[in-house]
C-alpha distance (Angstrom), angle and dihedral (degrees) to the residues before:
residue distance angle dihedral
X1 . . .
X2 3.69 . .
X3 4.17 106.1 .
X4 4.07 109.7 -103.9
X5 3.80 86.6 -130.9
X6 4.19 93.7 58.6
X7 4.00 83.2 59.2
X8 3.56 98.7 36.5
X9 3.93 80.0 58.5
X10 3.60 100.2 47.6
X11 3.90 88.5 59.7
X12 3.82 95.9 47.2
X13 3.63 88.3 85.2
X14 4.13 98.7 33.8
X15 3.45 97.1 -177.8
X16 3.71 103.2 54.0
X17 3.19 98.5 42.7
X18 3.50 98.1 61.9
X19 3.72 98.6 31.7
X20 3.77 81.7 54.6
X21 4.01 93.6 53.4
X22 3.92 90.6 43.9
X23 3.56 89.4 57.7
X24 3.55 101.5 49.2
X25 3.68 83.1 81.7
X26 3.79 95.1 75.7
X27 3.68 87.5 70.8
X28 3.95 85.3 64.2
X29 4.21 95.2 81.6
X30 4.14 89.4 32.9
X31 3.31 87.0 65.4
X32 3.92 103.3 39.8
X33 3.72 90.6 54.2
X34 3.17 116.2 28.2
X35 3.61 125.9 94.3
X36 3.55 103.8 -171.5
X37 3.74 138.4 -7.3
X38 3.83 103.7 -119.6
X39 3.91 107.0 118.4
X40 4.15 112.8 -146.3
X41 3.90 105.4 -139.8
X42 3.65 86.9 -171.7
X43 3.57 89.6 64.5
X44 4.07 96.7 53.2
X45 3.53 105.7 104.1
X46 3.72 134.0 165.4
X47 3.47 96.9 -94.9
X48 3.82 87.2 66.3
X49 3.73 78.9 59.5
X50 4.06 98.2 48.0
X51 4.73 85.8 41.4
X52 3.87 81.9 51.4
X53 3.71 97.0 54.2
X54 3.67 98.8 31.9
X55 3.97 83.9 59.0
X56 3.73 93.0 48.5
X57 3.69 89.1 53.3
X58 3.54 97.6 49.9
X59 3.93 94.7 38.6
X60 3.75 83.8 57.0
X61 4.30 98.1 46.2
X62 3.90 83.9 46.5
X63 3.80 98.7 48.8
X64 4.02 86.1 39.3
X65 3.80 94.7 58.3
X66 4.02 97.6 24.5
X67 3.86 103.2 44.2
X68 3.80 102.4 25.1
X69 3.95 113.2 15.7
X70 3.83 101.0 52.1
X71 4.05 93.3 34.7
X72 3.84 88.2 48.6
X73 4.20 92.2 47.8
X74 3.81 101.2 35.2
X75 4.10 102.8 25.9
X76 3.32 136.7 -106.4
X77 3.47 109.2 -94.5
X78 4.08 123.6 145.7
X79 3.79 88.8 -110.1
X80 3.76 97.7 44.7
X81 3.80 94.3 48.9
X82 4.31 84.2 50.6
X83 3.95 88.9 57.7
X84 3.76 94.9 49.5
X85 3.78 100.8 44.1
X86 4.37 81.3 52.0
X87 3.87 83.3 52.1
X88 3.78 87.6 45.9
X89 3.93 86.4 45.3
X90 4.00 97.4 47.6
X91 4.19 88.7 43.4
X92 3.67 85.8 58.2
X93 3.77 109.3 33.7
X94 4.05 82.8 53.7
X95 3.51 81.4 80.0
X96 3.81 94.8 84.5
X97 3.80 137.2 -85.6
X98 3.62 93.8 51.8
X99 4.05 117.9 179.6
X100 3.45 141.7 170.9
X101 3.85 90.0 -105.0
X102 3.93 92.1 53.7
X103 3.71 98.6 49.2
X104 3.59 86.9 49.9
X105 4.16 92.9 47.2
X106 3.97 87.9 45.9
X107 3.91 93.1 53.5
X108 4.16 96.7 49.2
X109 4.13 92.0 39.6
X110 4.06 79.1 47.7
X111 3.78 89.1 44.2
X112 3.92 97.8 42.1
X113 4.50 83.3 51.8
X114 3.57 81.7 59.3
X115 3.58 96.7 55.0
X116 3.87 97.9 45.4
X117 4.07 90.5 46.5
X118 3.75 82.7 56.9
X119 3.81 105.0 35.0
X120 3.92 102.1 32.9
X121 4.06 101.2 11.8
X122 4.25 150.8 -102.8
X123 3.74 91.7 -57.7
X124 3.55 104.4 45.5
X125 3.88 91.9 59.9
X126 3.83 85.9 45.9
X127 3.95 92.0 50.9
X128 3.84 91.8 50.6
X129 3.84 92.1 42.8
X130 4.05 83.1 57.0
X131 3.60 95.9 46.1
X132 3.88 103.0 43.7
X133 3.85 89.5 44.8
X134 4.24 89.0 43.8
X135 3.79 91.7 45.0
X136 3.99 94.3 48.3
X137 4.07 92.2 40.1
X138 3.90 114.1 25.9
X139 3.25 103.7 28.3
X140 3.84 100.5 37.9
X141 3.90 106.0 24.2
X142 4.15 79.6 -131.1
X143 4.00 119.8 154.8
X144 3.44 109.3 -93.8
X145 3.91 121.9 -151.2
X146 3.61 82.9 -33.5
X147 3.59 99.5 -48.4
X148 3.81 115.7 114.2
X149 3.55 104.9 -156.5
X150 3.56 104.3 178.0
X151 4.01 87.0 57.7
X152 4.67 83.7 52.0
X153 3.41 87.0 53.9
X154 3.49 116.6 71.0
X155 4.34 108.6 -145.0
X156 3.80 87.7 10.9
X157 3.54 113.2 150.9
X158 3.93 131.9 170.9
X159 3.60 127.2 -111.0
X160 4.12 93.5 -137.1
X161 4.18 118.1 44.2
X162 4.12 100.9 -101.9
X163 3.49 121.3 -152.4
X164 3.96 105.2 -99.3
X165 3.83 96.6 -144.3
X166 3.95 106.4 80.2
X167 3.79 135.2 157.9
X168 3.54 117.7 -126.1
X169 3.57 107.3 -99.8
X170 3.67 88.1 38.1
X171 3.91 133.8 -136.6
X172 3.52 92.6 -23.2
X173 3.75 93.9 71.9
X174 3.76 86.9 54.2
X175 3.99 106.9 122.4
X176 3.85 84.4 -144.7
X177 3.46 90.2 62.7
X178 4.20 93.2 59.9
X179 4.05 85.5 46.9
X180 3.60 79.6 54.5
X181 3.67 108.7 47.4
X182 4.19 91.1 34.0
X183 4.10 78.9 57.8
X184 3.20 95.0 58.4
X185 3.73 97.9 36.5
X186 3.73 89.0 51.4
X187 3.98 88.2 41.7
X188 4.14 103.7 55.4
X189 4.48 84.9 40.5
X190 3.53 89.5 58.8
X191 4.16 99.1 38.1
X192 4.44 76.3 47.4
X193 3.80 91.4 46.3
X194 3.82 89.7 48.4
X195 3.31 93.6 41.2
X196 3.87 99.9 52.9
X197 3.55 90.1 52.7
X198 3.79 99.2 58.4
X199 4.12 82.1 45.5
X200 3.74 95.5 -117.9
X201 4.24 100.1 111.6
């Protein structure tokens, strides 16, 4: 039984505790495509540079109109946030090699942005946004939401050696990914649950 005082701790500091379990999830697609862990600083090159900021601008116009334009216009009810992250799920999966497994994916990591624009603020779903689309694209080379960016690019070539078997929509139509996210979901609820009850959330 984990010690009442461990917990109590965790939720001293609110914030960073569950912006650090949030963000435990970017080690999901590190792990499912990388190889190894030695970085090549030969092959940095500026357009790692241009892929980073072009995903921090888009992150940012997505999280803008996904988790704060449509909530703010149309409410912010349980149901209503469902039907926009399944728009935010069909938008994306329209990208190619959509599946029943990536639809799904799309709609909990759309869900989960929800809860950290709510629970830790605007910029911290932004910042994740960035980093999960950076990790999967820049630094790996790895299909995004269908998109394989290394194959738009003409000379593009990862920083980290990806795996070179991939499905089509990527690592975020891996079905270890929703055990993942659902894990974590079900993990910060019950550490909130636990935590309300001794009064310290």
């Amino acid at each position: 039984m984990i010690n009442k005082y461990i917990i109590d701790s965790l939720f001293t500091n609110k914030r960073s505790t569950l912006a650090v379990l949030y963000f435990l999830l970017l080690f999901y697609p590190v792990f499912s495509l990388c190889n190894d862990f030695t970085i090549s600083l030969d092959s940095f090159r500026w357009i790692h540079l241009i892929l980073a900021i072009f995903f921090l601008i888009a992150a940012f116009f997505e999280e803008f109109v996904f988790r704060y334009f449509l909530p703010e216009l149309f409410g912010k009810s349980l149901i209503k946030l469902l039907v926009y992250s399944c728009i935010f799920s069909v938008a994306h999966t329209l990208n190619g090699g959509f599946s029943f497994s990536a639809f799904i994916n799309t709609v909990i990591i759309s869900i989960l942005l929800y809860q950290m624009r709510y629970e830790l603020g605007f910029q911290y779903a932004v910042l994740f946004h960035w980093l999960w689309n950076s990790i999967i694209a820049v630094a790996f080379g790895g299909v995004l939401s269908g998109v394989n960016v290394s194959k738009i690019i003409e000379n593009y070539s990862s920083i980290f050696q990806a795996l070179p078997e991939q499905s089509l929509y990527g690592v975020e139509s891996d079905w270890l990914l929703t055990v993942s996210m659902l894990t974590t979901f079900l993990i910060i609820k019950l550490l909130q649950h636990y935590a309300n009850n001794r009064g310290t959330y």
